[in-house]
ROSE-4610 file (N, C-alpha, C; in Angstrom, 1 decimal, always signed):
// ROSE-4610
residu = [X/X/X/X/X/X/X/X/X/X/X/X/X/X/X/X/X/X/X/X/X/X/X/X/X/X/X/X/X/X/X/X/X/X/X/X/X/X/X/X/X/X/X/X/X/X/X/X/X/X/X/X/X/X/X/X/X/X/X/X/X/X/X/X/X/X/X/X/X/X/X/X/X/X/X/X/X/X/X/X/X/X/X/X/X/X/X/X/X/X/X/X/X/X/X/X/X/X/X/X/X/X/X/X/X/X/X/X/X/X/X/X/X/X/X/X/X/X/X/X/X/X/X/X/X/X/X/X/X/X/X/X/X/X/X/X/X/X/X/X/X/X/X/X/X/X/X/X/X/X/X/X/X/X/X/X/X/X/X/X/X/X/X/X/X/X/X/X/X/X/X/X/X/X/X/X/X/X/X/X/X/X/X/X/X/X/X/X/X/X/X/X/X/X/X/X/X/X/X/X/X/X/X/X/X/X/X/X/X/X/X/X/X/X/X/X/X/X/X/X/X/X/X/X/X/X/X/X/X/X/X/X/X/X/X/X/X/X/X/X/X/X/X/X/X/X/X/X/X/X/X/X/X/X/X/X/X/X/X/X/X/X/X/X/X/X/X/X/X/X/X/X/X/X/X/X/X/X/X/X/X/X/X/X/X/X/X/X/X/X/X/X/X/X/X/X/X/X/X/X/X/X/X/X/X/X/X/X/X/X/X/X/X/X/X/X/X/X/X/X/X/X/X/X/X/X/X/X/X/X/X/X/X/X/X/X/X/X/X/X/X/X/X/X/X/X/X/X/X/X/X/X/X/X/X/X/X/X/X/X/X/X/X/X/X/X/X/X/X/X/X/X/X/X/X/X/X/X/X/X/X/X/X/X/X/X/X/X/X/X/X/X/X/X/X/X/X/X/X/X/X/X/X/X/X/X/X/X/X/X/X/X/X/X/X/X/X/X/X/X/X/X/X/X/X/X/X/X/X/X/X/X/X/X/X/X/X/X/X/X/X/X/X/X/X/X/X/X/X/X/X/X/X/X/X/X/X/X/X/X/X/X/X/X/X/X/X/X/X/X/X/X/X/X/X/X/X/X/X/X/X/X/X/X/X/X/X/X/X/X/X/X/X/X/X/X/X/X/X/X/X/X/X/X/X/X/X/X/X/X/X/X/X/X/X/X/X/X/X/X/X/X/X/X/X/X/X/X/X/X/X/X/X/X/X/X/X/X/X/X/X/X/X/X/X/X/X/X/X/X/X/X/X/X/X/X/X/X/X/X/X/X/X/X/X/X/X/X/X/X/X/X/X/X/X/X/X/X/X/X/X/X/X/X/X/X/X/X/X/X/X/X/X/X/X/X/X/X/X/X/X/X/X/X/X/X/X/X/X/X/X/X/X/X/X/X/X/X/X/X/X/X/X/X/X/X/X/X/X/X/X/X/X/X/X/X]
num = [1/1/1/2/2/2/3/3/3/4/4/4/5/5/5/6/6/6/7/7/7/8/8/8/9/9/9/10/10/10/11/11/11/12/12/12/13/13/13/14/14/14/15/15/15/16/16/16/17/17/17/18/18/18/19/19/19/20/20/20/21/21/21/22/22/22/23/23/23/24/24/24/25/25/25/26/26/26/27/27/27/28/28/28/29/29/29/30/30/30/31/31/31/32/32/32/33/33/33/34/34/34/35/35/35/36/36/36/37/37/37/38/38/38/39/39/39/40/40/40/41/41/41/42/42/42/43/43/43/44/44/44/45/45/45/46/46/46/47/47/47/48/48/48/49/49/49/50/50/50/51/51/51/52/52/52/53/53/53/54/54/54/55/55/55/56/56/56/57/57/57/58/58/58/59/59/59/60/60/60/61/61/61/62/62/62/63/63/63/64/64/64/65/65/65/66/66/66/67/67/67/68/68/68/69/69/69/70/70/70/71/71/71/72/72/72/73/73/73/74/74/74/75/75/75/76/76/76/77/77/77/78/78/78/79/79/79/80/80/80/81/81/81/82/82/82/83/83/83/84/84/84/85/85/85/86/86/86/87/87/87/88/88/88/89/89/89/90/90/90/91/91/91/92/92/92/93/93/93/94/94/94/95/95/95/96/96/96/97/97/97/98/98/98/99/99/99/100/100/100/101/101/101/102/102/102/103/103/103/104/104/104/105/105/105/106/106/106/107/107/107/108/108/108/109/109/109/110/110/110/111/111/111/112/112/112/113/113/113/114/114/114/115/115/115/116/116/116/117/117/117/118/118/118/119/119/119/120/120/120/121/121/121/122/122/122/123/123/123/124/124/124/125/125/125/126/126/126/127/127/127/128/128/128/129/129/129/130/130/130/131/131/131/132/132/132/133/133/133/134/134/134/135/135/135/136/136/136/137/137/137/138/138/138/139/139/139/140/140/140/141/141/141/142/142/142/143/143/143/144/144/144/145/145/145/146/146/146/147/147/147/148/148/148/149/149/149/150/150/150/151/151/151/152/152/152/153/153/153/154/154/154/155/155/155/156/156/156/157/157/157/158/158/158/159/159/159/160/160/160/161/161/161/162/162/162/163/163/163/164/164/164/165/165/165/166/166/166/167/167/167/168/168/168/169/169/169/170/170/170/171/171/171/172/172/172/173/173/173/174/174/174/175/175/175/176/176/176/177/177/177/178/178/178/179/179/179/180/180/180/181/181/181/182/182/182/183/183/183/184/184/184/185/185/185/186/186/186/187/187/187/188/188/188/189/189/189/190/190/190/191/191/191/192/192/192/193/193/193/194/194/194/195/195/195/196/196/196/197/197/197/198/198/198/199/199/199/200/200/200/201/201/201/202/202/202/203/203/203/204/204/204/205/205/205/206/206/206/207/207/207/208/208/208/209/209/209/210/210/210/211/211/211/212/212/212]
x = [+0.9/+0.0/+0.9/+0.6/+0.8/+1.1/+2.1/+2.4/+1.0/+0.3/-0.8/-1.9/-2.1/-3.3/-3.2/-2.3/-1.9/-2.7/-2.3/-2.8/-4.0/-4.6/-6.3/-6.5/-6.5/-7.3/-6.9/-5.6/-4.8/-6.3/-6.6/-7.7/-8.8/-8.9/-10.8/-11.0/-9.6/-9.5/-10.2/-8.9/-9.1/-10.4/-11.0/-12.2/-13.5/-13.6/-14.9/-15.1/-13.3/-13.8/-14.2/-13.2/-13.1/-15.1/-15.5/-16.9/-17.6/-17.5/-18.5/-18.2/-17.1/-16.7/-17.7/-17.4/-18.1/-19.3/-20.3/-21.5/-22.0/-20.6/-21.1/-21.0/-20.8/-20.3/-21.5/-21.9/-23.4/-24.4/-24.6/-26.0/-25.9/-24.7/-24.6/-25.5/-25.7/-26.4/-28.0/-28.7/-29.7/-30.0/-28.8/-28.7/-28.9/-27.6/-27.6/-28.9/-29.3/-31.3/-32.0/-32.0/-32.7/-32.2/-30.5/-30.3/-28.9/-28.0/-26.9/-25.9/-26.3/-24.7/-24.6/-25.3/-25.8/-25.2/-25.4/-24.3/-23.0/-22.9/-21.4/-20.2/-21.1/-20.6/-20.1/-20.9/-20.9/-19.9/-20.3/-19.1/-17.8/-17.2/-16.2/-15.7/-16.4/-16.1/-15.8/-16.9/-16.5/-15.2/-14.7/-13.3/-12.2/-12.2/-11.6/-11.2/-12.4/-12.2/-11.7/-12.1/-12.0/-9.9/-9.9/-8.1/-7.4/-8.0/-7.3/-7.2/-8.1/-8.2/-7.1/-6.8/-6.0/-4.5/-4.6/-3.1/-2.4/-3.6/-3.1/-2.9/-3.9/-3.5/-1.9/-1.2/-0.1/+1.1/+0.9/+1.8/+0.8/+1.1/+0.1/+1.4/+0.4/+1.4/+0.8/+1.5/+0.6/-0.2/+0.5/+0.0/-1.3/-1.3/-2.7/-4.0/-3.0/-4.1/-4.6/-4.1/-4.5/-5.7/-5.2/-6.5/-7.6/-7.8/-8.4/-9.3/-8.5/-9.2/-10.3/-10.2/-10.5/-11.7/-11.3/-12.5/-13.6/-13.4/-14.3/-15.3/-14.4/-15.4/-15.9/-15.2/-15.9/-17.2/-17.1/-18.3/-19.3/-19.4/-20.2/-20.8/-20.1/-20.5/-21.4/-20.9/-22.0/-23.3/-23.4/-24.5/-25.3/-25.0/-25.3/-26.1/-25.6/-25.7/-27.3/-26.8/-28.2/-29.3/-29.6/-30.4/-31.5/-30.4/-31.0/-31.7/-30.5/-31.0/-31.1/-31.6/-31.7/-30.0/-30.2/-28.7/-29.0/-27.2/-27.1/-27.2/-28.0/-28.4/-29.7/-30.2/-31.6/-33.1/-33.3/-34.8/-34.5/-36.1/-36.2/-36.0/-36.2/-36.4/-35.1/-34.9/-33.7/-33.6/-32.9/-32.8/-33.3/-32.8/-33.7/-32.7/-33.0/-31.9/-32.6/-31.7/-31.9/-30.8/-31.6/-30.4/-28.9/-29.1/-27.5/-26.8/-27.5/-26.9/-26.3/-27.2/-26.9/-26.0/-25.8/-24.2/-23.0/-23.3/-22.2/-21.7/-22.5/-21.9/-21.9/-21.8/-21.5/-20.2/-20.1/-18.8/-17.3/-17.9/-17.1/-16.9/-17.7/-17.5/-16.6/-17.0/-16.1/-14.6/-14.8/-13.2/-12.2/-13.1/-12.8/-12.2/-12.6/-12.6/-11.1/-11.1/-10.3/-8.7/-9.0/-7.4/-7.3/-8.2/-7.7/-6.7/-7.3/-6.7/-6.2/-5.7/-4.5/-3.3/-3.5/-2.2/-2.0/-3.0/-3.1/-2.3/-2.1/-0.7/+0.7/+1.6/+2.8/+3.3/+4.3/+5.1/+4.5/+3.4/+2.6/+3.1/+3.9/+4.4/+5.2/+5.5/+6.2/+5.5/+3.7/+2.7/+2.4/+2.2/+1.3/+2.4/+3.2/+4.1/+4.6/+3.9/+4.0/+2.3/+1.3/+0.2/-0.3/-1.4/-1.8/-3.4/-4.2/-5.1/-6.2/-6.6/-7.5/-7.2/-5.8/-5.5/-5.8/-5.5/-5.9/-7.4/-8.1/-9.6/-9.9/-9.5/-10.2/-10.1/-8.5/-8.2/-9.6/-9.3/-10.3/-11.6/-12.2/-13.5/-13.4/-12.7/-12.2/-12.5/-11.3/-11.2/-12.6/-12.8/-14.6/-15.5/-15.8/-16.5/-16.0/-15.0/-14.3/-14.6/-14.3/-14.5/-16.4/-16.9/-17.7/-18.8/-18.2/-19.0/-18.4/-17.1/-16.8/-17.7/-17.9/-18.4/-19.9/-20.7/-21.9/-22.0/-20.7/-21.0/-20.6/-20.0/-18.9/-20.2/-21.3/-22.0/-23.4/-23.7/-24.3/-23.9/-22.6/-22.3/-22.2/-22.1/-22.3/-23.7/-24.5/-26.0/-26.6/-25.8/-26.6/-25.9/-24.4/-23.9/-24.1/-24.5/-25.0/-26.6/-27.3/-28.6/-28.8/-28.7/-28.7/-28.4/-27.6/-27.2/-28.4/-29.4/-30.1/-31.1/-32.1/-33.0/-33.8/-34.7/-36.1/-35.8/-34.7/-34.5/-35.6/-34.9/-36.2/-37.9/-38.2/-39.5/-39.9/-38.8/-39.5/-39.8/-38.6/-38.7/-40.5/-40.4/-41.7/-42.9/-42.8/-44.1/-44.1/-43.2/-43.1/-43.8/-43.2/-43.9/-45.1/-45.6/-46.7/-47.9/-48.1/-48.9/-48.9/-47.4/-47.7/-48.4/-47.7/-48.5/-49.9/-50.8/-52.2/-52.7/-51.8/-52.5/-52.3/-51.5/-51.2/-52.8/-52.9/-54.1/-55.4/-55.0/-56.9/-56.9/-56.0/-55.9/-56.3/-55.8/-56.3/-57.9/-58.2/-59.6/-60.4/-60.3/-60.7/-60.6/-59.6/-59.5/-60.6/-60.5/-61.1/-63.1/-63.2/-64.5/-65.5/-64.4/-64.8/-65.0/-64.1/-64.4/-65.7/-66.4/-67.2/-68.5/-68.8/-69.6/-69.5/-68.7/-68.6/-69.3/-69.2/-69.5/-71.3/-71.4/-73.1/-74.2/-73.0/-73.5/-73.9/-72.7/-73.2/-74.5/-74.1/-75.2/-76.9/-76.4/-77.7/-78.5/-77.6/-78.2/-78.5/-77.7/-77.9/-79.2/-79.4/-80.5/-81.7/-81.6/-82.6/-83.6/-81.8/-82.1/-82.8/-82.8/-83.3/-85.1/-85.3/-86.8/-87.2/-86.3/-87.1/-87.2]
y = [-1.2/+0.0/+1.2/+2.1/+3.4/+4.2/+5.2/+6.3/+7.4/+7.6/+8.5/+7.3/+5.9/+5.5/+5.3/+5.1/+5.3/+6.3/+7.6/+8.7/+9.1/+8.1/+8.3/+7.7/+6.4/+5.5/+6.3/+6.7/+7.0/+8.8/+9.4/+10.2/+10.5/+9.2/+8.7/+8.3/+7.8/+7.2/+8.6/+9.4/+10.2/+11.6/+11.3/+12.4/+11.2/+10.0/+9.7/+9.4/+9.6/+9.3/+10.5/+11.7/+13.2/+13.3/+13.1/+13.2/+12.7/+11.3/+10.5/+11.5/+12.1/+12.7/+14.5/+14.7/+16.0/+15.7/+14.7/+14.3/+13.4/+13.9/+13.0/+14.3/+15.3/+16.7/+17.3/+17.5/+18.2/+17.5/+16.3/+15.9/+15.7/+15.6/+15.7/+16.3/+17.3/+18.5/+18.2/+17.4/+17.0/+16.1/+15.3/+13.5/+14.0/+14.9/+15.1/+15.3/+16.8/+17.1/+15.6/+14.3/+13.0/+12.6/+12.2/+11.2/+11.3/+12.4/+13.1/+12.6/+10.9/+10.0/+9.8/+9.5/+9.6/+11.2/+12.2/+13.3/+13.2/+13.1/+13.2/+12.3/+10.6/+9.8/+10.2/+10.4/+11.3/+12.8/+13.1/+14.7/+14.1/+12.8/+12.3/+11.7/+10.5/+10.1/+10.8/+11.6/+13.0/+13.8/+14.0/+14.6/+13.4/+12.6/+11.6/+11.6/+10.9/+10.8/+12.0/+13.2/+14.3/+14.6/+14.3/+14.4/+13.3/+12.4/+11.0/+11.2/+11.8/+12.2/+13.2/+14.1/+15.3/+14.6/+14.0/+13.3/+12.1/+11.1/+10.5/+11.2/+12.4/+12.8/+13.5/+14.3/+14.6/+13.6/+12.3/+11.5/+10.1/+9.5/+7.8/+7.1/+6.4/+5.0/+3.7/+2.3/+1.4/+1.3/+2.8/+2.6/+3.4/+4.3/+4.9/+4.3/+3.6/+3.0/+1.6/+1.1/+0.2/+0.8/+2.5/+3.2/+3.3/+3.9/+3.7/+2.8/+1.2/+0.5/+0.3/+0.1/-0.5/+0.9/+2.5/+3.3/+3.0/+2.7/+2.9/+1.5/+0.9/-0.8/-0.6/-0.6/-1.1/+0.3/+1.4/+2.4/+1.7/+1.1/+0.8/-0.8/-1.2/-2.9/-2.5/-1.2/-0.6/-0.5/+0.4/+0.6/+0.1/-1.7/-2.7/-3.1/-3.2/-3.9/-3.3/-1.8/-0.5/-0.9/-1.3/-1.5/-3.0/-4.2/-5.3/-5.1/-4.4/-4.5/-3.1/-3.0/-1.5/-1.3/-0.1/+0.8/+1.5/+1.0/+1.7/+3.4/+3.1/+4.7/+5.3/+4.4/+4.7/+3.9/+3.8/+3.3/+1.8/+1.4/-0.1/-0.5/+0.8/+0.2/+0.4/-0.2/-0.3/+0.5/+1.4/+2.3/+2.5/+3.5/+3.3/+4.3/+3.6/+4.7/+5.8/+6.9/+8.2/+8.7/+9.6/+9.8/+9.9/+11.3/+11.3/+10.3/+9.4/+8.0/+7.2/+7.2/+6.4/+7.1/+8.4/+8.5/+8.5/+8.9/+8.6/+7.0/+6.0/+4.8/+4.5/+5.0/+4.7/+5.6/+6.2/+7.4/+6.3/+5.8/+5.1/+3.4/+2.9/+1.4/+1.6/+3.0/+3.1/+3.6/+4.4/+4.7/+3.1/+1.8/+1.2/+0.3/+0.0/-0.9/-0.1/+1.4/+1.7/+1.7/+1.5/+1.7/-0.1/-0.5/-2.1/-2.3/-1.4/-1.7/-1.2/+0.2/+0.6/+0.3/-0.9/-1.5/-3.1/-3.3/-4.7/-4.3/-3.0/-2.7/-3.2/-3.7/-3.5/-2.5/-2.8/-1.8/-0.9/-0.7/+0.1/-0.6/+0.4/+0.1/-1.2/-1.9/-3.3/-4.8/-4.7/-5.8/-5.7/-5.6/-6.9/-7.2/-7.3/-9.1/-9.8/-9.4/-10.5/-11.6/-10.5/-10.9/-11.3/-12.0/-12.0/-11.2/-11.4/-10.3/-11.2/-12.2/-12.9/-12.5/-12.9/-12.1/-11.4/-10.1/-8.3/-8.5/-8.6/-9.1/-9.5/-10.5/-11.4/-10.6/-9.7/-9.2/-8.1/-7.2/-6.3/-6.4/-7.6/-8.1/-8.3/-9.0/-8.9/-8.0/-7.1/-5.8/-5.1/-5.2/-4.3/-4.8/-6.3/-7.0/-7.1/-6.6/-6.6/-5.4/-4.6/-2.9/-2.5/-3.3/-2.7/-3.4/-4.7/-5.6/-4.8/-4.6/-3.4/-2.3/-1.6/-0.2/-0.1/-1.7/-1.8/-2.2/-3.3/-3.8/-2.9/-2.1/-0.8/+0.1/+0.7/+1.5/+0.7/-0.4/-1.1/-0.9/-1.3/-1.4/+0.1/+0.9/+1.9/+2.9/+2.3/+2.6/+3.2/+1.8/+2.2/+3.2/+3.1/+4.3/+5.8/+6.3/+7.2/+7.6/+7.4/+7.5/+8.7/+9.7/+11.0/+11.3/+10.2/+10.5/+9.7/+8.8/+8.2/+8.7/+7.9/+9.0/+8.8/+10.0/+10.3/+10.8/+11.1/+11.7/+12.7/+13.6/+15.5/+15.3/+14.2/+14.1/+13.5/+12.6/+11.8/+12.8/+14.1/+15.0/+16.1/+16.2/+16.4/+16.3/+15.1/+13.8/+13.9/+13.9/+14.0/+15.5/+16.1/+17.6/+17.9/+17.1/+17.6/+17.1/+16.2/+16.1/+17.1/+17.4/+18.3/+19.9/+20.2/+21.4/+20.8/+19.9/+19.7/+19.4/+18.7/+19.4/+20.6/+21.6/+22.5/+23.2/+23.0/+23.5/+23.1/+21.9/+21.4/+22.1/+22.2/+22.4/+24.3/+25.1/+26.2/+26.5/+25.2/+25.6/+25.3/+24.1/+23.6/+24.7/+25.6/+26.8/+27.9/+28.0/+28.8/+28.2/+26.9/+26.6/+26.9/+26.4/+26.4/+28.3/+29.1/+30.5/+31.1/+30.0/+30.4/+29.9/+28.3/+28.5/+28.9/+29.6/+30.3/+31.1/+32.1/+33.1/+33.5/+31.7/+32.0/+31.6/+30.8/+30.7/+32.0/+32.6/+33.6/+34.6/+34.7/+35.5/+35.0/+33.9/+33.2/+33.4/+33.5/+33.9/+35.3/+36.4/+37.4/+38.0/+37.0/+36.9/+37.2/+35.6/+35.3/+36.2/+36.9/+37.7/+39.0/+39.4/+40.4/+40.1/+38.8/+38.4/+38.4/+37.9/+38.0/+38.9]
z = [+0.0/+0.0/+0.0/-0.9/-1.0/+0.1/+0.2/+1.4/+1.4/+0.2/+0.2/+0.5/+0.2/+0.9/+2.4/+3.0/+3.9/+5.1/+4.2/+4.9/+4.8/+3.7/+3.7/+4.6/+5.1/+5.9/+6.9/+7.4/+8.4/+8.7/+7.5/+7.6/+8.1/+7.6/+7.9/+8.9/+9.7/+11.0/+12.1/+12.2/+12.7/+12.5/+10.9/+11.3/+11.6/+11.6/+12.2/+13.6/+13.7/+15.8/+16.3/+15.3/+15.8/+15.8/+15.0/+14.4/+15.3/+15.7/+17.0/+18.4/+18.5/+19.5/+19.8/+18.8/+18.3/+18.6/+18.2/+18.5/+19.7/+20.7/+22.3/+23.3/+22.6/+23.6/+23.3/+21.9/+21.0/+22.4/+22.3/+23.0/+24.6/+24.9/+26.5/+27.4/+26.6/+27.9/+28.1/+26.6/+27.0/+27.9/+27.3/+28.2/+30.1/+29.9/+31.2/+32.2/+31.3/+31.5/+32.5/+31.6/+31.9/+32.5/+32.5/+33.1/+33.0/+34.6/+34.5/+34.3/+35.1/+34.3/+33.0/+31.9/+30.9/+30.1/+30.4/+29.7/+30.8/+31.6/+32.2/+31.4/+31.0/+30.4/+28.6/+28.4/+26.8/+26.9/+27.9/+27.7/+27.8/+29.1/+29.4/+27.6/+27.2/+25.7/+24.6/+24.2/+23.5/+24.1/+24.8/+25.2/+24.6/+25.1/+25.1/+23.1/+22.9/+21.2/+20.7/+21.0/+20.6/+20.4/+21.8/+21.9/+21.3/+21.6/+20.9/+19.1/+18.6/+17.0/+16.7/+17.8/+17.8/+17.8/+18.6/+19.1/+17.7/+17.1/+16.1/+15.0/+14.5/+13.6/+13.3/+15.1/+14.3/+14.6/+15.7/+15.5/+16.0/+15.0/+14.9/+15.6/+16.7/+17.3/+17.5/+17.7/+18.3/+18.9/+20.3/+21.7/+21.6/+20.6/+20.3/+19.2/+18.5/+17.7/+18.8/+19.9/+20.9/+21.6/+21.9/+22.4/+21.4/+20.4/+19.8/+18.9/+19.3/+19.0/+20.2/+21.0/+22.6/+22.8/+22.7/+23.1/+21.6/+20.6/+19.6/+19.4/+20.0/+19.5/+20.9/+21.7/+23.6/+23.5/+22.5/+22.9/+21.5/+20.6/+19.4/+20.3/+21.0/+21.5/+22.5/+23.5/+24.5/+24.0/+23.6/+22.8/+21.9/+21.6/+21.1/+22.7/+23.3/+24.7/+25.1/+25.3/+25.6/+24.5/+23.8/+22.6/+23.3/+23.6/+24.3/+25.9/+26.6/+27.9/+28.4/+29.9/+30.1/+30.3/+29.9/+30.0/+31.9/+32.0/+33.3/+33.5/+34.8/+34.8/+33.8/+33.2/+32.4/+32.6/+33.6/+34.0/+33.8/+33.5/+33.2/+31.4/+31.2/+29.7/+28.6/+27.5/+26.6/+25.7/+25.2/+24.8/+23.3/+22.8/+21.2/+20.3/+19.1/+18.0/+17.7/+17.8/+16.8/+16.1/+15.4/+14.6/+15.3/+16.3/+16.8/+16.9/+17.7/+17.6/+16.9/+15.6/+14.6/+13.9/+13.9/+13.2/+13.6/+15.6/+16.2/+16.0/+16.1/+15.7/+15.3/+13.5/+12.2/+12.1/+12.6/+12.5/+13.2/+14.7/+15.3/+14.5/+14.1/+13.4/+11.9/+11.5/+10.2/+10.7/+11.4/+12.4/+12.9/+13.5/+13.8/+12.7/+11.3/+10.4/+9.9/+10.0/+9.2/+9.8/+11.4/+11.9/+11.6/+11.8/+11.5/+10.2/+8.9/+8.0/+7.9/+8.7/+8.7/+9.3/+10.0/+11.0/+10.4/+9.1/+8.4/+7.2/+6.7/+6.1/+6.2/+5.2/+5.6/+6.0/+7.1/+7.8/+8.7/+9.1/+10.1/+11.4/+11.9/+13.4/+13.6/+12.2/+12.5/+13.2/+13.5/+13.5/+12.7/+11.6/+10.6/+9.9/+10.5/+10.0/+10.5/+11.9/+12.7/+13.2/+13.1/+13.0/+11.9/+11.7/+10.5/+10.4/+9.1/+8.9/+9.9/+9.9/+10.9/+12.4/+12.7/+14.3/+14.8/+13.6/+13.9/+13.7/+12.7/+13.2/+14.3/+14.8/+16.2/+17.5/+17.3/+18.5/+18.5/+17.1/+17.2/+17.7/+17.7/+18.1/+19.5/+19.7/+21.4/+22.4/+22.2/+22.6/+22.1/+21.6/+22.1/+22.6/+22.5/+23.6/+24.7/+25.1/+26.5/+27.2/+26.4/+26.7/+26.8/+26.0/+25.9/+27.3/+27.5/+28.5/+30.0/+29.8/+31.4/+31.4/+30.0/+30.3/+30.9/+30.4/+30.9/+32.1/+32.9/+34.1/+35.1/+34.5/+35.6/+36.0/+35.1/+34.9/+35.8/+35.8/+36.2/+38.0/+38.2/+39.4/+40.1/+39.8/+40.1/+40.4/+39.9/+40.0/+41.2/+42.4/+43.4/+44.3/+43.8/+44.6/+44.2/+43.1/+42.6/+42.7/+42.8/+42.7/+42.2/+42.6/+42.4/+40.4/+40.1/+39.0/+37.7/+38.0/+37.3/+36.8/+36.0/+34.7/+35.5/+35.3/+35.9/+37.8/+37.9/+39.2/+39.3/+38.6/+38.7/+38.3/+37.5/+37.8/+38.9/+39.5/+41.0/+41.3/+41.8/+43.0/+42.3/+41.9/+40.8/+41.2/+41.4/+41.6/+43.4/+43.6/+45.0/+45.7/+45.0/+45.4/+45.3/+43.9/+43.7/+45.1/+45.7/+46.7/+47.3/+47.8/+49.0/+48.7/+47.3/+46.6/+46.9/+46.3/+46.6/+48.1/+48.5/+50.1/+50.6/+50.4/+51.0/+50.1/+48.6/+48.4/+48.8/+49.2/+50.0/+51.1/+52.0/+53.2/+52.7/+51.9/+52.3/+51.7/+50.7/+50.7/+51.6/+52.8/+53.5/+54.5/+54.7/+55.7/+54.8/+53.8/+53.3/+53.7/+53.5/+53.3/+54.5/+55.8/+57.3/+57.5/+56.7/+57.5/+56.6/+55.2/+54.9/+55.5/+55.9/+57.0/+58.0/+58.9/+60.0/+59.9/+58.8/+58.2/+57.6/+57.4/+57.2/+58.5/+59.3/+60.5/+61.3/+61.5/+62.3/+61.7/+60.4/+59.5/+59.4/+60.2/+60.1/+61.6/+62.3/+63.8/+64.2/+63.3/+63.5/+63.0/+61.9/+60.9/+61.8/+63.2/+63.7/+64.6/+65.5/+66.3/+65.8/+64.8/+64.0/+63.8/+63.7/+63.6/+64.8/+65.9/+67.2/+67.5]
């Protein structure tokens, strides 16, 4: 392979993670709105990708294309996971595609295919001639079912020490409030109701005394 194809793949690498990254900072602030581990998680990734894109593009290494294999597949295998089961920190139910979504992990799976075949080159870093193209596959698969099965069980395990951080926090407090707002309102009509028969009571005796 060519020194300029090279630098394409070596391209593409770094604008679709930069790009998934870009698109985990964009939606954070809503995520956070619902469900604050949920943007804390996405603002932390988005940084991450964001620098990691910065850092390969002006010098590529093993030790970075290792990172970037492990955050791009272990975040595309997560969110395979979120799809089946409930995602940690998001209620009971499993999550759902939308767009942002769907191009952040098209951005990330095409990021991921392309450092593969950028390190399945001769001469890239001096492994792939020692591996072969099946290896670097298998490993690749690996490493993001590994990554991606911590990011769910870490997230998972953390649940109950965070609470504060899970979806639907602000409407509990919400829902919670709201009774006491309605009794605090019954209770003043109920103050209000009692000083209105008081009111016709006496009016009614004054009434009487006026006939006698």
């Amino acid at each position: 392979m060519s020194k300029s194809s090279r630098e394409i793949i070596r391209s593409i690498c770094v604008l679709t993670i930069a790009l998934a990254g870009l698109v985990h900072l964009i939606i954070a602030p809503a995520h956070y709105a619902h469900a604050p581990a949920h943007g804390i998680f996405f603002a932390i990734a988005g940084l991450i990708q964001c620098a990691w894109a910065v850092a390969f593009w002006r010098r590529s290494s093993l030790a970075l294309y290792r990172v970037g294999l492990a955050v791009s597949g272990g975040l595309v295998v997560l969110w395979l996971l979120t799809l089946a089961l409930p995602a940690p920190f998001g209620g009971h139910d499993a999550g759902s595609i939308d767009t942002p979504a769907l191009v952040c992990k098209v951005s990330e799976l095409v990021g991921l295919i392309a450092l593969v075949a950028l390190v399945m080159q001769g001469g890239q870093w001096a492994i792939s001639g020692k591996l072969s193209a099946p290896r670097l596959l298998g490993e690749a698969v690996i490493v993001s079912l590994l990554v991606g099965a911590v990011f769910f069980g870490a997230g998972k395990a953390a649940e109950p020490l965070f609470p504060q951080w899970q979806h639907g926090v602000e409407h509990a407090h919400e829902e919670t409030d709201s009774p006491a707002e309605h009794g605090e309102h019954d209770h003043a009509a109920e103050h209000a109701h009692d000083q209105t028969s008081d009111g016709e009571h006496d009016h009614a005796a004054e009434h009487g005394e006026h006939d006698h």
